[in-house]
C-alpha positions as CSV (number, residue, x, y, z in Angstrom):
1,X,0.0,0.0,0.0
2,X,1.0,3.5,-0.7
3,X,1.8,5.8,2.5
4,X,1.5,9.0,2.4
5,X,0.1,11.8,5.5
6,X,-3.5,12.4,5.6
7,X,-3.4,16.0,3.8
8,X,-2.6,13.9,0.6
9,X,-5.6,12.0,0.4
10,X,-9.0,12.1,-0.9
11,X,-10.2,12.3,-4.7
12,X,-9.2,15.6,-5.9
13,X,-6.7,16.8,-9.0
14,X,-3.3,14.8,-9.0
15,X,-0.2,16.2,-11.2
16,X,2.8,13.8,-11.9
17,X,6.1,13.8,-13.6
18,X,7.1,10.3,-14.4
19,X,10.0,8.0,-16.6
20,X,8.6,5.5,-18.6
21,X,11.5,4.3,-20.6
22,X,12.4,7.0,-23.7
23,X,9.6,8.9,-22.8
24,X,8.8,10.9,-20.3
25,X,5.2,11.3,-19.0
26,X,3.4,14.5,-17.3
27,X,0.1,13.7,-15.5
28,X,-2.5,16.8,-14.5
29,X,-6.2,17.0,-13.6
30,X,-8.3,18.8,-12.2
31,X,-10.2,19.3,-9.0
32,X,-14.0,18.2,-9.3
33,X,-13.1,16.5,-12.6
34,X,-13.5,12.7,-14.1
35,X,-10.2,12.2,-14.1
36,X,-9.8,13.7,-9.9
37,X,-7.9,10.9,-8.1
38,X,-7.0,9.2,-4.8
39,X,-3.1,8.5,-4.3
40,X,-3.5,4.8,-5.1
41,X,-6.1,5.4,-8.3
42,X,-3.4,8.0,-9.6
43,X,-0.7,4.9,-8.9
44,X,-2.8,2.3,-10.9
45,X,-3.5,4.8,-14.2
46,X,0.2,6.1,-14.6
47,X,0.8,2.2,-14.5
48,X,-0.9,1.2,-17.2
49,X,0.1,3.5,-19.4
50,X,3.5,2.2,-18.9
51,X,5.0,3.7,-15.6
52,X,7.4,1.9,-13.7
53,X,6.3,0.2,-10.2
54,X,8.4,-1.5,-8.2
55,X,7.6,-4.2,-5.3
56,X,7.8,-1.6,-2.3
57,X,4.6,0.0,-4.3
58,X,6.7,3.1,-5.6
59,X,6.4,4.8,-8.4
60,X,9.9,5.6,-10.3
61,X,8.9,9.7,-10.3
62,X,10.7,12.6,-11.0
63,X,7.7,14.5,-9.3
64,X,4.5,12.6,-7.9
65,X,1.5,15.0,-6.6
66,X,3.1,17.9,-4.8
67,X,0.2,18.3,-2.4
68,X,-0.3,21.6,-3.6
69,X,-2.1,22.9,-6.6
70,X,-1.4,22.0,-10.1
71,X,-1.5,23.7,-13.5
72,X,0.3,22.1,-16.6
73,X,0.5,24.3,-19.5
74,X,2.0,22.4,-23.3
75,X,3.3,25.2,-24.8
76,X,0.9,24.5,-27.9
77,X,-2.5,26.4,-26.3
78,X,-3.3,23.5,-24.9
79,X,-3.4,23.9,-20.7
80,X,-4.9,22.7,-17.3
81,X,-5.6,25.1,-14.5
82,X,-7.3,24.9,-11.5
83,X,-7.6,29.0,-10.5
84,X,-5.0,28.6,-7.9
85,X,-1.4,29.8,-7.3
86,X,1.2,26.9,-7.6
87,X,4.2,27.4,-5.4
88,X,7.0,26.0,-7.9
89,X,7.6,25.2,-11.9
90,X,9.5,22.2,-13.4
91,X,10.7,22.5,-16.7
92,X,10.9,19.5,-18.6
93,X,13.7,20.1,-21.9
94,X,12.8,17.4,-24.8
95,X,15.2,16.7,-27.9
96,X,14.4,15.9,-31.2
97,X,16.6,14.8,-34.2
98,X,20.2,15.5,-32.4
99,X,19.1,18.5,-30.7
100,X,20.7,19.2,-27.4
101,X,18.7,20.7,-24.3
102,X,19.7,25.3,-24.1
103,X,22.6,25.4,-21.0
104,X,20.8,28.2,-20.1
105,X,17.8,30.6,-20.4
106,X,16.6,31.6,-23.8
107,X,17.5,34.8,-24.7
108,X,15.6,36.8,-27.7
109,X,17.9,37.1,-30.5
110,X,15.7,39.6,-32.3
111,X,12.1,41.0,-32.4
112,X,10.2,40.5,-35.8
113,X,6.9,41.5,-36.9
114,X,4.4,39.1,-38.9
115,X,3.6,40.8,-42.4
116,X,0.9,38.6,-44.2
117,X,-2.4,39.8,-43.5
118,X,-3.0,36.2,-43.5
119,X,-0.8,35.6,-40.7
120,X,2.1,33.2,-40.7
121,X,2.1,29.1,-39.6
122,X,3.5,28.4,-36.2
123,X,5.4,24.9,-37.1
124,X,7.0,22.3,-34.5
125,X,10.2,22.5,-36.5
126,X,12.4,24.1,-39.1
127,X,10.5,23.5,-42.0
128,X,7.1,22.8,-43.7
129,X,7.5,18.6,-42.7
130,X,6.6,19.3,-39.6
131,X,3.3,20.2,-38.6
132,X,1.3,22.7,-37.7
133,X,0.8,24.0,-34.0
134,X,-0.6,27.3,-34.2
135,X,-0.2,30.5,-35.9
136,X,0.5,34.3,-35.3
137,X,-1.9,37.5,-36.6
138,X,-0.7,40.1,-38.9
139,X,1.4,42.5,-36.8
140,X,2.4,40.1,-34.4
141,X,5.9,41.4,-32.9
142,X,7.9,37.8,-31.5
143,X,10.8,37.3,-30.1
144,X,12.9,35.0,-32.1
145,X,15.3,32.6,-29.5
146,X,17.0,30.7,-31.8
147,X,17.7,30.7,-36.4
148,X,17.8,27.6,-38.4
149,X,18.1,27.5,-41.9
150,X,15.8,30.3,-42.6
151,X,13.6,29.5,-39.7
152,X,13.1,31.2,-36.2
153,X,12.2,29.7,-33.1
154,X,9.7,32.1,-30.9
155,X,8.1,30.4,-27.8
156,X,5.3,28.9,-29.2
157,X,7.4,27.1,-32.2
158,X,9.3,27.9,-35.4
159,X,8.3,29.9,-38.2
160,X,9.4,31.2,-41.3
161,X,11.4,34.1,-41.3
162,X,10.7,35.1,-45.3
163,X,7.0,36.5,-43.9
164,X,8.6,38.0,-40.9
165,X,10.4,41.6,-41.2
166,X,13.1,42.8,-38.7
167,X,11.9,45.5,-35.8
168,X,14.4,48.0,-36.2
169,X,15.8,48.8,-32.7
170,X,18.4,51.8,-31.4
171,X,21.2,52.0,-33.3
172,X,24.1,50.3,-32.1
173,X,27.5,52.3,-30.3
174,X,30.9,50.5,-29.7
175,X,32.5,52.1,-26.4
176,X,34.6,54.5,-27.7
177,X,30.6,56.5,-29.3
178,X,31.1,55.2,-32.7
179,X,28.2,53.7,-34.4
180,X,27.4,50.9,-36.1
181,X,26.0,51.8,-39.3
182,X,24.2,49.5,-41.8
183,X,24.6,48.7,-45.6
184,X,23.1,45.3,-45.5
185,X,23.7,43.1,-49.1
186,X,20.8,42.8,-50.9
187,X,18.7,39.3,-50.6
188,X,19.5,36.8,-53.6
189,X,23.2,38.4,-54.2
190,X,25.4,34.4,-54.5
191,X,27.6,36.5,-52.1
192,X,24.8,36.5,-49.5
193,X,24.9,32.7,-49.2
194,X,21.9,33.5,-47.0
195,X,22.7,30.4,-44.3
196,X,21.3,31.1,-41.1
197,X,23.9,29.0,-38.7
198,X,27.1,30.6,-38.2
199,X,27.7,29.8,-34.8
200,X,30.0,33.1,-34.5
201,X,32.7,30.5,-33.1
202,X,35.5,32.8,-33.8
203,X,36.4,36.8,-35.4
204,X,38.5,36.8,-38.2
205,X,40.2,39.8,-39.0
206,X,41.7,40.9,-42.7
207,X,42.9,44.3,-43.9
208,X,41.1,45.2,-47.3
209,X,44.9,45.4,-49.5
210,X,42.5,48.5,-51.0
211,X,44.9,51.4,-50.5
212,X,43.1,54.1,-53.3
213,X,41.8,57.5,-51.8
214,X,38.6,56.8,-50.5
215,X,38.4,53.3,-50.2
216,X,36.7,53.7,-46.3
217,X,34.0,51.1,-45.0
218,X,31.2,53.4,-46.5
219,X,32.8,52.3,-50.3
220,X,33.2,49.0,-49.0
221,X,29.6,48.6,-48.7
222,X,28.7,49.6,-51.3
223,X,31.0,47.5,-53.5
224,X,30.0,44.4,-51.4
225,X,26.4,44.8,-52.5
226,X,27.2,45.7,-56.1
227,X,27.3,43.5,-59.5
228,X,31.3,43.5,-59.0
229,X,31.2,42.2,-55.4
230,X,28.4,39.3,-56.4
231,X,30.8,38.4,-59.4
232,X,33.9,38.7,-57.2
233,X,32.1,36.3,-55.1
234,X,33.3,38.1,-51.9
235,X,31.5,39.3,-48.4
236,X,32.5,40.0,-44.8
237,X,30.5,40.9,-42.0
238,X,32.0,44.8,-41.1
239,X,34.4,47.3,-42.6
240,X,35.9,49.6,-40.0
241,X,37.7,52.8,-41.2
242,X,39.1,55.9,-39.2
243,X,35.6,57.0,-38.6
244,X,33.2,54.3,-39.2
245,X,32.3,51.1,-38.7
246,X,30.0,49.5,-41.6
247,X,27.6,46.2,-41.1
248,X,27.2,44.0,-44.7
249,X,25.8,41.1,-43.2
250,X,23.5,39.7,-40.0
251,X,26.2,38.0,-37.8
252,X,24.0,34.6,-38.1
253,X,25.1,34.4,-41.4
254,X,27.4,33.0,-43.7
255,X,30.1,35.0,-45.5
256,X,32.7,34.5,-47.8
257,X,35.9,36.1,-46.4
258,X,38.1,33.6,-45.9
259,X,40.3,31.2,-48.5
260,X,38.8,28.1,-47.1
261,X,36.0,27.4,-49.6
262,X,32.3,28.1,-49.0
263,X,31.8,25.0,-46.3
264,X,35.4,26.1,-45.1
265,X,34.9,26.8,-41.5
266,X,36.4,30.3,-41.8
267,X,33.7,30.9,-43.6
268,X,30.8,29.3,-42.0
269,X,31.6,30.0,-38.4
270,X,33.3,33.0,-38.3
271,X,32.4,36.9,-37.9
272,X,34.7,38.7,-40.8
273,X,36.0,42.2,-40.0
274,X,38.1,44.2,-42.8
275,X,40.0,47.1,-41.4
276,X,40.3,49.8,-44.2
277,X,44.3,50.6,-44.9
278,X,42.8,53.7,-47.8
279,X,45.1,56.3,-48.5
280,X,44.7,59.8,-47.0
281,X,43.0,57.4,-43.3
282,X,44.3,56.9,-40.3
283,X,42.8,54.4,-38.4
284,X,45.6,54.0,-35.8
């Protein structure tokens, strides 16, 4: 028999956490519902649908009925709640196709608005394979966490990030008050790869060799995102000069900076910096 203190007992909304094998199984109801529970008829459900029990009549749990109140909310709209305040939140990380549990707290990356007045899908991965678990309105402004080959991941799933448009926020300033201006290369450019997973592993920095009058990061930019610069096949990520510093590329993406080849892994995880040796500068 299952012993437990009399403040645990009674038919009333049960919450559980359990292993069963791979998977791992979360249990809520509610008070004054069908599925309202004693201790022993919450023990012989989870068991049946495949939870451990052992001969001293315990269940193998990560988390078995608090003895508080209990709300469980899936992420996907779907939730159980009971009205009341619960004391305490477990988080429970699941892994899909390689993917490895965040080390720490998501962080938004960047805000985006939704454009379509149709909306966009809300997807439960990268990609139109997998399916649909919502969607947000026209105008939506979400926090993207995470960028996978062209896809964001807000908190309520992944979505598309060719119907989403950037919020423009303050401009940036390095310490010393300079700031960060942008001449972003134009979408479609085949020196805009356009791959949304440069882990930003390393910086690597190159002088441009460009020593004509006026060659500062303002020209730079200009050239990247030019008929010259998508035939030269060529990008970077920033051009500094004397007095500026000059943005050509998101740092989530690939470039093509380095003399290692497009997959080369100066190229694919690397942030690439040109300092600007023009004649007539003085960047020192």
């Amino acid at each position: 028999a299952l012993s437990y203190s009399p403040e645990y007992g009674g038919t009333r909304g049960r919450s559980a956490v359990l292993l069963a094998g791979a998977r791992v199984i979360l249990y809520c109801s509610g008070d004054g519902t069908a599925d309202a529970k004693t201790p022993e008829g919450l023990r012989d459900e989870l068991v049946t649908i495949g939870c451990r029990y052992d001969q001293a009549a315990n269940l193998r749990a990560l988390g078995l009925d608090a003895g508080s109140s209990s709300n469980c909310d899936f992420g996907d709209g779907q939730r159980i709640s009971n009205g009341k305040r619960v004391k305490g939140y477990l988080c429970i990380w699941t892994t899909e196709d390689g993917q490895k549990p965040p080390e720490q707290e998501d962080k938004p990356m960047s805000k985006y608005t939704v454009t379509p007045s149709i909306g966009v899908n809300i997807r439960s991965g990268p990609g139109t394979s997998y399916g649909k678990v919502g969607a947000y309105p026209m105008g939506t402004v979400v926090d993207v966490l995470e960028v996978r080959d062209g896809w964001g991941r807000t908190t309520k799933g992944w979505v598309s990030l060719a119907y989403l448009e950037a919020v423009e926020g303050p401009q940036r300033v390095i310490d010393n008050g300079i700031a960060i201006q942008e001449h972003i290369i134009s979408d479609g450019r085949k020196n805009r790869p356009g791959r949304d997973t440069n882990p930003d592993t390393y910086i690597t920095i190159h002088e441009t060799g460009n020593a004509a009058k006026g060659a500062d990061a303002a020209a730079h930019g200009a050239y990247l995102d030019s008929a010259a610069g998508e035939d030269d096949l060529v990008s970077w990520h920033y051009t500094v000069d004397d007095h500026a510093i000059v943005q050509h590329l998101p740092d989530y993406e690939t470039a093509y900076h380095a003399g290692d080849g497009k997959a080369g892994p100066g190229n694919t995880t690397s942030i690439g910096i040109e300092i600007c040796v023009n004649a007539g500068g003085n960047f020192e």
